[in-house]
C-alpha positions as YAML, in Angstrom:
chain: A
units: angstrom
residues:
- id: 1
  name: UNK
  ca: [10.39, 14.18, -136.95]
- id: 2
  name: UNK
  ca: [10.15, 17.29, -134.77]
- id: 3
  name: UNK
  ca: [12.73, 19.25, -133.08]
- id: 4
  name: UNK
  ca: [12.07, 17.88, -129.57]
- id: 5
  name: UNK
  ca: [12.52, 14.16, -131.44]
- id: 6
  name: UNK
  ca: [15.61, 14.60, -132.84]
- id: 7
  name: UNK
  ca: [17.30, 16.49, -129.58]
- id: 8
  name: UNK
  ca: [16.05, 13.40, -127.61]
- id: 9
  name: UNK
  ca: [17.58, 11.12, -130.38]
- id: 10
  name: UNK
  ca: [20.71, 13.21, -130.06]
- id: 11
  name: UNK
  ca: [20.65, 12.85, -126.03]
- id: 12
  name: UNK
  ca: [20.43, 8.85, -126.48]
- id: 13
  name: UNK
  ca: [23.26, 8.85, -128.67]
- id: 14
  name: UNK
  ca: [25.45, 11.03, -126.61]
- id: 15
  name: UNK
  ca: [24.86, 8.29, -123.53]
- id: 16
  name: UNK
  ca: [25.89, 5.48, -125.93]
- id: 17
  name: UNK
  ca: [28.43, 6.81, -126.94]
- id: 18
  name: UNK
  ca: [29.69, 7.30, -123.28]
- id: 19
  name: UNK
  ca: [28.97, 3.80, -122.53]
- id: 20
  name: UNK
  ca: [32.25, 3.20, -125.02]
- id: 21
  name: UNK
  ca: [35.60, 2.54, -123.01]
- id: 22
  name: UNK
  ca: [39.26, 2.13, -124.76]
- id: 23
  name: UNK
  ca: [38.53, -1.80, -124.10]
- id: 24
  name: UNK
  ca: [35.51, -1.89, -126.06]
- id: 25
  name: UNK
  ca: [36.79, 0.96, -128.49]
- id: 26
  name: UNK
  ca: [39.79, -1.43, -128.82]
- id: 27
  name: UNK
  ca: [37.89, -5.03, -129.29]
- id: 28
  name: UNK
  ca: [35.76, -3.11, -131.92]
- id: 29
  name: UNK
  ca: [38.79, -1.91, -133.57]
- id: 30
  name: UNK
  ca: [40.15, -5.94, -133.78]
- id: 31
  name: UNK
  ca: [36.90, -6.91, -134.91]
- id: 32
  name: UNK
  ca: [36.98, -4.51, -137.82]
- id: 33
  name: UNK
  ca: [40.91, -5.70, -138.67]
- id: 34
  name: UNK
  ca: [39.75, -9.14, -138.60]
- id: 35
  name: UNK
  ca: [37.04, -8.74, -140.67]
- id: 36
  name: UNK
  ca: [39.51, -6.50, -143.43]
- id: 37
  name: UNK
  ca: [41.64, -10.15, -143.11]
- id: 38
  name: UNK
  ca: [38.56, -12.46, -143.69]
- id: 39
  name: UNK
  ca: [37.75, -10.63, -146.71]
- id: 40
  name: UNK
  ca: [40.69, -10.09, -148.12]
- id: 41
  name: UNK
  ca: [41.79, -13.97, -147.94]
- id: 42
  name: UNK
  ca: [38.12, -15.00, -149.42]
- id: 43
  name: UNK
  ca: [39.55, -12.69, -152.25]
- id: 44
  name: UNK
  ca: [43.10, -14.35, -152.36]
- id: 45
  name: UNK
  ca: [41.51, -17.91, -152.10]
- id: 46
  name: UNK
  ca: [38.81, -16.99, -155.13]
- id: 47
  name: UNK
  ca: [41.67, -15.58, -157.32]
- id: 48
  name: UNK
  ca: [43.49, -18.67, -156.41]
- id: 49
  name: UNK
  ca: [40.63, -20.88, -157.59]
- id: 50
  name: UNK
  ca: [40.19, -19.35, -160.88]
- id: 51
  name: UNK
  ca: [43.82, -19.95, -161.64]
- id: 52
  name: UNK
  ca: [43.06, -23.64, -160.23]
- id: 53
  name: UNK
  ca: [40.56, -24.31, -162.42]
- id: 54
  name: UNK
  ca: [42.48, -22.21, -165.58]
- id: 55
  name: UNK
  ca: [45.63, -25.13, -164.83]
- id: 56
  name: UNK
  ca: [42.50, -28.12, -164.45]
- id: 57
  name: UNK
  ca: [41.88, -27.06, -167.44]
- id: 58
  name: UNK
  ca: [44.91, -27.38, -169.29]
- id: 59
  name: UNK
  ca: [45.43, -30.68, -167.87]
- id: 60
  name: UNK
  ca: [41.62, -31.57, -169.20]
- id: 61
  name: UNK
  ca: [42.79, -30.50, -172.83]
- id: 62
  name: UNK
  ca: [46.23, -31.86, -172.55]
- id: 63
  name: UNK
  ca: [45.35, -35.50, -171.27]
- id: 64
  name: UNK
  ca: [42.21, -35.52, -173.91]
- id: 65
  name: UNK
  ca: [45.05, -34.91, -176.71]
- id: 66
  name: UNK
  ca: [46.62, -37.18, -175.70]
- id: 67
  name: UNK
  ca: [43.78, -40.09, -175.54]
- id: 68
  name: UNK
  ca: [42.91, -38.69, -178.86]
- id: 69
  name: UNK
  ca: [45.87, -39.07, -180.32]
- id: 70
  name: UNK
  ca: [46.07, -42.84, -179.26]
- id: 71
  name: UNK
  ca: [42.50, -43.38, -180.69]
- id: 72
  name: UNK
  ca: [41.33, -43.92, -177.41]
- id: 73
  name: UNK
  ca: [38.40, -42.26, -175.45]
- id: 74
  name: UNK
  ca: [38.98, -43.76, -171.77]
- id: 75
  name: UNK
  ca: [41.28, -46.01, -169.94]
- id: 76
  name: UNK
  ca: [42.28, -47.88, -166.99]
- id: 77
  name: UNK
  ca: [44.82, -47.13, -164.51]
- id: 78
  name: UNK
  ca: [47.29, -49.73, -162.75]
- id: 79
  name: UNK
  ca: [44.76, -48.24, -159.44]
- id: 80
  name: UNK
  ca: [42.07, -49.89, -161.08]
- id: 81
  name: UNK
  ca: [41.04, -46.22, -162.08]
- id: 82
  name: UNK
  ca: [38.97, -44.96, -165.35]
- id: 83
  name: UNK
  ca: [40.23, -42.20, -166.92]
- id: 84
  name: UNK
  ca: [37.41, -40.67, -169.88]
- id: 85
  name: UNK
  ca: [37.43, -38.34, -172.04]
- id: 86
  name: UNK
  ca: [34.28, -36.17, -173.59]
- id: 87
  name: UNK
  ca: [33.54, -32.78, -174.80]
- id: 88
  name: UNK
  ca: [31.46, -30.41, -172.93]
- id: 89
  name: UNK
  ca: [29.70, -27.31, -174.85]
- id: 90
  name: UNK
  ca: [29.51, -24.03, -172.96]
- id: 91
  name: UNK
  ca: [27.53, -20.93, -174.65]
- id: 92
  name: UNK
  ca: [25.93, -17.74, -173.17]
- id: 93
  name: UNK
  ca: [25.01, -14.44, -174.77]
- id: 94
  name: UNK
  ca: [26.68, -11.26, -173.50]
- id: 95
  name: UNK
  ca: [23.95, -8.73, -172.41]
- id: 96
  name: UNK
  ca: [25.78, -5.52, -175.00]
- id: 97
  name: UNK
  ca: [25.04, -8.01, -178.09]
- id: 98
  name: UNK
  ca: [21.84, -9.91, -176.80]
- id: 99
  name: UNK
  ca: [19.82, -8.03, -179.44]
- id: 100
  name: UNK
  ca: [21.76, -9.14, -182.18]
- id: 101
  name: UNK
  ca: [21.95, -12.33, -181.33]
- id: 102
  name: UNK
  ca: [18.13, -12.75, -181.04]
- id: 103
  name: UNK
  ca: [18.40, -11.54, -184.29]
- id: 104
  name: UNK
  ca: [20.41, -14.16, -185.90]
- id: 105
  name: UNK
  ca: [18.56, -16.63, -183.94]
- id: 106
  name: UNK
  ca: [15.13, -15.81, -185.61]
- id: 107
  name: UNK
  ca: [16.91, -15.19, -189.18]
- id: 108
  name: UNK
  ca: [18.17, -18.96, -188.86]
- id: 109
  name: UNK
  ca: [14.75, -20.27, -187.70]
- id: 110
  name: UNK
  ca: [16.13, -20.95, -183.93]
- id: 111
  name: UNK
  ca: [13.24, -17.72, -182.58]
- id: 112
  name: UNK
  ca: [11.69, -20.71, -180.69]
- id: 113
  name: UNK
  ca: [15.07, -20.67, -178.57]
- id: 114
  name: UNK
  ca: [14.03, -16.99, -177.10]
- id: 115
  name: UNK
  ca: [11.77, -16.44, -173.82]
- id: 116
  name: UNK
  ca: [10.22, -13.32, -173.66]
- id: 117
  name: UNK
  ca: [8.67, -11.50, -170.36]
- id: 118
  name: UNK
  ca: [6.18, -8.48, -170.89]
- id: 119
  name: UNK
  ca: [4.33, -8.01, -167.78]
- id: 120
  name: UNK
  ca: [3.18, -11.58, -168.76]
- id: 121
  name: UNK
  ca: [5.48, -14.85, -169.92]
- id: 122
  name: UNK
  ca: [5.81, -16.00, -172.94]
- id: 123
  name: UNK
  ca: [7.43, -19.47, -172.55]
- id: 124
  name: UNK
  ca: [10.17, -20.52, -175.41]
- id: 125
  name: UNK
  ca: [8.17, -21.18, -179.03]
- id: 126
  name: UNK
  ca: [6.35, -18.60, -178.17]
- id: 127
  name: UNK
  ca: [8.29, -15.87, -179.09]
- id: 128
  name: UNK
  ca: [6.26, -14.08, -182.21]
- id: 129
  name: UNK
  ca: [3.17, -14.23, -179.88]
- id: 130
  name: UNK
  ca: [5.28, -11.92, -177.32]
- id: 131
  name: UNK
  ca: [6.41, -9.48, -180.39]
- id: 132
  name: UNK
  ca: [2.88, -8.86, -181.18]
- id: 133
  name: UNK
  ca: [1.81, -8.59, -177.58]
- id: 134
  name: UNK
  ca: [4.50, -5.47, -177.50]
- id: 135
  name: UNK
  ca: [3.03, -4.33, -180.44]
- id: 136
  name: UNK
  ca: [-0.52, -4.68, -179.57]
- id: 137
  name: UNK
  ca: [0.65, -2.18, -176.46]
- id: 138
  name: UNK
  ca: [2.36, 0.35, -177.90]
- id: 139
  name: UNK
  ca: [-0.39, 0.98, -180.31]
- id: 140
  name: UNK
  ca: [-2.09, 1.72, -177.31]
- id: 141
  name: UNK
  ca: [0.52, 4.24, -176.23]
- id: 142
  name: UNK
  ca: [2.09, 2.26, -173.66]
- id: 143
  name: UNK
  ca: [5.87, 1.45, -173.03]
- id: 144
  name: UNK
  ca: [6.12, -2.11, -172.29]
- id: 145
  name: UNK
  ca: [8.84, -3.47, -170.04]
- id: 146
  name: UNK
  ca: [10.09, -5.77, -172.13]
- id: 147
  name: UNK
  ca: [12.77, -8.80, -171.33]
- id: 148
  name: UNK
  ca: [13.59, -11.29, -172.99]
- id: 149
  name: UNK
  ca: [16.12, -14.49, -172.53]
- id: 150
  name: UNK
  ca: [17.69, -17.68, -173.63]
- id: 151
  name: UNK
  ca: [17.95, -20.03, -170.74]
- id: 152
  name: UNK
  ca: [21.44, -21.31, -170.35]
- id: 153
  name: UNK
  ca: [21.09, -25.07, -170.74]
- id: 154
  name: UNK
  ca: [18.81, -24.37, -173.53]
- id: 155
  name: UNK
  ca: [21.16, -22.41, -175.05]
- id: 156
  name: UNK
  ca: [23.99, -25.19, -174.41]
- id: 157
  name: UNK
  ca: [21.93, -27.74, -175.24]
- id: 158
  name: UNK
  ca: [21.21, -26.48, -178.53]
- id: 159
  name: UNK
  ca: [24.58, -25.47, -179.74]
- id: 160
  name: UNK
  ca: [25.66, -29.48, -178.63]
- id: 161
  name: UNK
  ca: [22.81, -30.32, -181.11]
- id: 162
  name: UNK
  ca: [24.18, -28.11, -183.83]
- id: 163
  name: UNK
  ca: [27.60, -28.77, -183.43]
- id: 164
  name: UNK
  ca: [26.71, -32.39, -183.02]
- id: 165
  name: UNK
  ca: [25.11, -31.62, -187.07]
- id: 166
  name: UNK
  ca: [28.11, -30.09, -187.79]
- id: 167
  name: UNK
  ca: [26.37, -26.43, -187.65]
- id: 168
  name: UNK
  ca: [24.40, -26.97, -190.66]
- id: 169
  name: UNK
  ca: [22.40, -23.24, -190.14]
- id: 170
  name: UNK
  ca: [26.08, -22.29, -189.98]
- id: 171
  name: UNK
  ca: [25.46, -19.63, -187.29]
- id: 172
  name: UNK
  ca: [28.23, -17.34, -185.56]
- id: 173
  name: UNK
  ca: [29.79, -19.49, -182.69]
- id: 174
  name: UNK
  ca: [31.73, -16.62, -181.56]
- id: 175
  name: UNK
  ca: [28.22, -14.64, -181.41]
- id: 176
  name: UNK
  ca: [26.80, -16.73, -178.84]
- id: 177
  name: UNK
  ca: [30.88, -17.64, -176.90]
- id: 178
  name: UNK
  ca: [30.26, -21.01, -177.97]
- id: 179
  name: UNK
  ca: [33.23, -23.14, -176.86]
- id: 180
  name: UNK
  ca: [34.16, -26.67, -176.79]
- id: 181
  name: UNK
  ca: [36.13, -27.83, -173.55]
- id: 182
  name: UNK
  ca: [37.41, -30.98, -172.96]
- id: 183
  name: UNK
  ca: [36.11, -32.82, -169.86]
- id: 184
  name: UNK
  ca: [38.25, -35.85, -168.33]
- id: 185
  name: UNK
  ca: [36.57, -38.01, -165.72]
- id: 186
  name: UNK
  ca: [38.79, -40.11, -163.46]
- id: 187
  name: UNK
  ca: [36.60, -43.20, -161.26]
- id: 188
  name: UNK
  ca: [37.86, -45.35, -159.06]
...
């Protein structure tokens, strides 16, 4: 941009800026508080949620002890409705241990779990066939962007089947935030 640009640019500004009352400098000003509000009651309404859903919960694991501890896994209500209780598996892989639990994954036998990307995909099972792919590479002195990934239903679905066996490869629950919530379903 030259010099006889940017005074021009300047020039422009300075008119639009002129074309600004204390009515419009005003409205703008209300806009700018309202938005402020907005966002900060999207932020009180999330934080309320979470603590919503913390207390659901707690009623989830509460009324499921309860079932449980009449031997029964559903019910019906004098409203005609069903109350039922089941256990729901949730598991993901924080990204600061993701290498190690790759690692334990392939130790156990469970590689086929693991998705790799390297400039090409490598769909789950094929997981070996990435590893020398990024071998393959580097021997040619390249650096490979490398990525790799469990999907997350995969990854829940999986730790259902194992804990479903009873985790026979007896792998690290904690490794992989494996937990166990209780779900309770009310139809009417």
């Amino acid at each position: 941009m030259n010099n006889a640009s940017v005074l021009s640019s300047l020039e422009q500004s300075s008119k639009d800026l002129s074309k600004l009352d204390d009515g419009s400098l005003s409205s703008l000003g209300s806009k700018c508080q309202d938005i402020e509000s907005t966002m900060a009651e999207i932020s009180n309404i999330e934080l309320h949620k979470k603590d919503l859903n913390t207390k659901l919960q707690k009623l989830y694991d509460e009324t499921a002890d309860l079932l449980r501890s009449k031997n029964l896994t559903s019910l019906t209500l004098a409203n005609g409705s069903k109350v039922t209780a089941s256990e729901k598996v949730v598991a993901h892989i924080k990204k600061d241990i993701q290498e190690s639990a790759f690692e334990v994954l392939r130790e156990k036998g469970f590689g086929d779990l693991i998705k790799r990307e390297v400039k090409a995909s490598f769909a789950k099972g094929e997981d070996s066939k990435a590893q020398e792919f990024i071998h393959a590479i580097e021997e040619q002195g390249l650096q490979p962007v490398d990525n790799a990934s469990v999907h997350p239903s995969t990854l829940k679905a999986f730790f259902k089947e194992q804990l479903d066996k009873g985790n026979p490869a007896e792998i690290p629950l904690d490794l992989f935030g494996v937990h166990v919530l209780n779900e309770i379903k009310i139809r009417r």
